[in-house]
Steps between C-alpha positions, in 0.01 A plus 500: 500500500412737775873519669584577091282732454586699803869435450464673121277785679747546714789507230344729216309738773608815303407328154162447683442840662630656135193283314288609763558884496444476146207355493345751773599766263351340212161522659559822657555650116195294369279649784625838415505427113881595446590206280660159615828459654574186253398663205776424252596897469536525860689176561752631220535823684561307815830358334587817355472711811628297719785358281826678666367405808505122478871575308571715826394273761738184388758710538429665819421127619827396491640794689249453767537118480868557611481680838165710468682808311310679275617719220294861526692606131378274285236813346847664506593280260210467278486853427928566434484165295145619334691819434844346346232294293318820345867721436661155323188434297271801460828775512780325358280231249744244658352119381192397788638146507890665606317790704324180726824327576710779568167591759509166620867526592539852625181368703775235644763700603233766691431173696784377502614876653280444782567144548874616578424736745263283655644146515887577532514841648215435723256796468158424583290407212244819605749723502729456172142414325328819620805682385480315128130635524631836548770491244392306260155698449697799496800362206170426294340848526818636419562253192207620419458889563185456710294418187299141337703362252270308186323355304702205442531302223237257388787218459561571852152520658382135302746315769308570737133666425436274207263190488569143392434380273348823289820654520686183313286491252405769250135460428309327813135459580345502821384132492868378388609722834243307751590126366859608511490623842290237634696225360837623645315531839359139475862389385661690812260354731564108354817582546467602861296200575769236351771682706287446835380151423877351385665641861166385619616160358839525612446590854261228529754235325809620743249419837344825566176535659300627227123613478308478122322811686846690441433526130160697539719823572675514126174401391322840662812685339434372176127620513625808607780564192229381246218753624788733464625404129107482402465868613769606382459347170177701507698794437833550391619209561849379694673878650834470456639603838234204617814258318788730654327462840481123463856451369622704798247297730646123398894661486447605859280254656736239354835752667335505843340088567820296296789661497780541719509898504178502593467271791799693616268802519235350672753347757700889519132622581462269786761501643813719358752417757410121515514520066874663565640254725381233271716623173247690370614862319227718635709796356423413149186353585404843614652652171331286324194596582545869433678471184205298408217722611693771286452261217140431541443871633647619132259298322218589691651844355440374147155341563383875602663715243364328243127433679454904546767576134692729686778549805303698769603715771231372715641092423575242796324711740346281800639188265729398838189480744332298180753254522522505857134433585502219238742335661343524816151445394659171297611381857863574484620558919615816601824354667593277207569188369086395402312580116450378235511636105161402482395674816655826394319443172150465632561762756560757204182334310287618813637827570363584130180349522530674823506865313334379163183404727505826685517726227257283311273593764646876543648486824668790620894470439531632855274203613688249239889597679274448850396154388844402341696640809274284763569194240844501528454556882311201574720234248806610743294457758423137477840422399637665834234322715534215322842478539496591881243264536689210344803604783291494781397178423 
């Protein structure tokens, strides 16, 4: 039980450092009498905020995954997608649903742009991405003539500001909301605990050494998602970008642990010359993974148009270094080739309970880019000494 325990510690360190920051936060804002950090508004605003980041952070995963590049234009992108979005829809009253897919693939072939130049001409990631941050920002403030375009539609901001299940049904009451919620999060977490115990049961039938201790992880998850779905059902119930999030969360997760395009990524990161020799395409491996960040970048695009009802000038600004210090916090390695979805995932969860807490609090914004900046210092930290440590020995 002990060697479990500190196996799991161990394992899910950030998940345990994440609970508790948040729970030194939660008594620094009842000593000061600022409210609660899991009050149900807050914890909706926490998904809200911090939505594009999570969105941004799978992507930039998988470029970081492959050989530690990073892509520095993915607020490029957010704000020229953001501002094809707002002159198709708001301008030209073109259909929301045919605006979002022609966004999603003009979102593909920006990535897909950069991908070329990277993987088969052989520019450095930094500097064909630094000049997409460049060009890009510029192409939207021209598309644009320097000004906000809005409000959208209300069609258009229900896919991703509304609330489920108020926003399926036409008259709703606030109890009908909380058992709703609540029961989807106690049917997510059932699920969740079936999945673990059947491979539980299937590792342990093919001769595996198993431990019933393994199953107390899921069952700390499960906690967790239901004090989440209660809160939430507290006030408006399910957000909808919550559901995007989690659609993009098992799509990607799935991509990265079982199939073959993803363990090819993994193997590119660790070793790219050993991955060529042994068939492996690293080319369109590399591709790949900047066509795709275009992809996800673009909807990240969508996520924030319709959160703030309007293409701004001032979009995707600092949205790179977000997804970059997610990454990192999440315990991707600078050189490649280690990180998980999941890690990326939490690591965007605590940079905004990061910022949520401090301005809670009303720290300085000069103090709260102080704090961030030594955050992101120390997680690459630990994975360089780590990592030198592990050679050495």
């Amino acid at each position: 039980m002990v060697n479990y325990a500190k196996d799991a510690l161990k394992k899910h360190a950030l998940l345990v450092v994440l609970l508790i920051t948040m729970l030194v936060f939660e008594v620094l804002l009842v000593q000061a009498g600022r409210g609660s950090l899991f009050s149900a508004q807050n914890l909706t605003n926490l998904i809200g905020q911090n939505g594009y980041v999570v969105i941004l952070a799978i992507g930039m995963l998988l470029c970081i995954i492959s050989g530690g590049n990073i892509d520095l234009a993915v607020g490029g992108i957010v704000i020229l997608v953001g501002a094809i979005a707002g002159t198709l829809i708001v301008e030209w009253g073109l259909n929301p649903f045919v605006s979002i897919l022609l966004c999603l693939l003009i979102g593909i072939l920006i990535g897909a742009w950069q991908g070329f130049w990277i993987a088969y001409v052989r520019i450095p990631a930094f500097i064909v991405t630094l000049s997409g941050m460049l060009t890009f920002r510029g192409l939207a403030l021209i598309l644009m003539n320097s000004q906000n375009i809005g409000p959208f539609p209300v069609e258009y901001r229900n896919l991703f500001n509304s609330f489920l299940p108020a926003h399926w049904l036409p008259e709703v009451t606030s109890e009908l909301v909380f058992i709703s919620t609540l029961v989807v999060g106690i049917v997510l977490s059932l699920v969740i605990l079936c999945v673990k115990f059947f491979s539980y049961l299937q590792r342990k039938r093919k001769g595996y050494t198993v431990r019933a201790t393994e199953l107390i992880s899921p069952v700390l998850l499960c906690a967790g998602i239901l004090f989440l779905f209660y809160r939430l059902g507290q006030h408006n119930g399910i957000p909808a970008v919550l559901i995007l999030l989690g659609l993009l969360f098992l799509v990607y997760n799935y991509f990265t642990q079982n199939t073959v395009w993803g363990r090819h990524l993994y193997a590119m990161g660790g070793n790219a010359k050993a991955a060529r020799f042994s068939g492996i395409n690293t080319k369109r491996i590399l591709f790949f993974a900047y066509a795709n960040n275009g992809f996800l970048a673009s909807i990240a695009a969508l996520v924030v148009v319709a959160r703030f009802n309007q293409a701004s000038t001032q979009a995707g600004m600092g949205f790179e270094l977000d997804a970059i210090a997610a990454c990192f916090i999440g315990g991707a390695a600078a050189y490649g080739g280690v990180g998980k979805i999941s890690g990326a995932v939490i690591g965007a969860i605590f940079m905004g309970v990061l910022n949520m807490g401090m301005s809670l609090l009303g720290a300085d914004q000069n103090l709260q880019r102080v704090i961030n900046g030594l955050v992101l210092l120390a997680a690459v930290a630990f994975d360089v000494i780590s990592k030198n440590r592990r050679s050495a020995a």
